[in-house]
C-alpha positions, 0 to 999 in steps of 0.5 A: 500500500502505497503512503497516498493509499494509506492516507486516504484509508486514514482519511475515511476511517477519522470521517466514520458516521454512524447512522441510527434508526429505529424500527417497529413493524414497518417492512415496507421502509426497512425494504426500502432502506436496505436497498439504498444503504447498499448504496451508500459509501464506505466509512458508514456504520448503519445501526438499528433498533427493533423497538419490540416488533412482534409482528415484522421483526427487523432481523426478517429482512436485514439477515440477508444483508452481507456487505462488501468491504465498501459497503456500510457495516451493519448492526441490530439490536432489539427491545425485547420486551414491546414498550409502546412508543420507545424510540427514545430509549433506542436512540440512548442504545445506540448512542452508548453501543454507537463506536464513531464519534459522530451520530446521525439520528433518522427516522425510518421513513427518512431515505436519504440519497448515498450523495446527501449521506457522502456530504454529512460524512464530510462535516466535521463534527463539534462537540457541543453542537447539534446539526439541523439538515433541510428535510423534503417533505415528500407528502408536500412537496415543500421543503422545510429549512433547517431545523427540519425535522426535529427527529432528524439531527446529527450530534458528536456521542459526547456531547449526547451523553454529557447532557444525558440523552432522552429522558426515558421517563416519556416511554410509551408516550411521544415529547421526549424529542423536544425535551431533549433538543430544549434541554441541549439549548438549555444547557448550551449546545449551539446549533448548526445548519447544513446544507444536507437534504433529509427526504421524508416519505412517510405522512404525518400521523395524527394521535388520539387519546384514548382509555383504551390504552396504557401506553401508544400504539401504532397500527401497522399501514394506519396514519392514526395512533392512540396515546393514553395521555394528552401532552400537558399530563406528558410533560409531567412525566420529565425526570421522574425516571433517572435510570437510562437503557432501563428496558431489556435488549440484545443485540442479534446481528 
């Protein structure tokens, strides 16, 4: 290997980004994504957390993706127990078991161009700062400016573990998101905007609070939820739970 050949490889493995999502039985997206991400470019680890599916597994899909070496390494872990809503306690699994400094957070229905992907690997990632892309509204047609879409941010894995990560006293429920982007204001963390296009495919799901329910659940294929409290009874929940990653899990590839 020649020295320009090795500082190259320096190069890509200094500019590793993770790439976390989380998933509860949505087949279709997971499909989806696993064509794109064989798209993508070396330096990419792709992370994903099955929140509890007891229908769809992720492991059904993504046990037939093996890489080449230019292609993004892949790892899943599972909630094994089904919590409702937990994206937030997955977004705290992966930020602690992550192995790159740099953490990209999306939605499923997030599906990114391997072009959009090479250009979050060129940003040079801060401590202490958060990182708001466009994101394309597919439903709309629009474009919204950065923030974008406050699920879709990009954080160095200290600076997310310095100020806590999700408080997982909202499990089962939804607001833990903008908890914790105000919390990281609150506490300092500057925010900066990119140039990057996030693409949003799926629709806008509207809640509806019901007795019916202990915790929120989504139907699959439906654009509705249940959720058992109205936000105003959500927020009283912030810091009555200290302990993070307090739920069972393993990781399966």
């Amino acid at each position: 290997m020649t020295s320009q050949q090795k500082t190259s490889q320096q190069s890509r493995e200094k500019t590793r980004v993770t790439l976390g999502y989380t998933y509860y039985d949505n087949p279709d997206y997971l499909s989806r994504q696993l064509e794109l991400w064989k798209t993508y470019p070396a330096g990419v680890d792709i992370f994903v957390v099955d929140d509890g599916s007891e229908i769809y597994p992720a492991v059904d899909i993504l046990k037939y993706y093996e890489p080449e070496t230019f292609q993004p390494t892949l790892q899943l872990w599972k909630v094994t127990r089904n919590l409702g809503f937990n994206s937030h306690g997955c977004r705290n699994l992966i930020a602690r078991y992550s192995t790159t400094d740099a953490i990209q957070f999306f939605d499923m229905d997030m599906l990114i161009p391997a072009g959009q992907i090479a250009a979050i690997k060129k940003i040079k990632v801060q401590e202490d700062v958060i990182y708001h892309h466009r994101c394309y509204l597919h439903s709309f047609q629009t474009v919204w400016e950065p923030p974008g879409h406050m699920n879709c941010f990009m954080i160095h894995k200290d600076t997310y573990n310095k100020n806590k990560g999700y408080d997982e006293s909202f499990t089962g429920h939804h607001y833990g998101d903008r908890e914790f982007l105000e919390r990281l204001s609150d506490n300092g963390v500057d925010r900066a905007k990119t140039n990057v296009v996030v693409e949003l495919h799926g629709k806008p799901r509207h809640g509806t609070v019901s007795n019916k329910v202990d915790k929120t659940e989504y139907v699959y294929g439906e654009d509705t939820f249940l959720a058992p409290l109205s936000i105003p009874e959500v927020k009283k929940l912030k810091g009555t739970k200290k302990q993070r990653l307090d739920f069972p899990f393993v990781k399966i590839l």
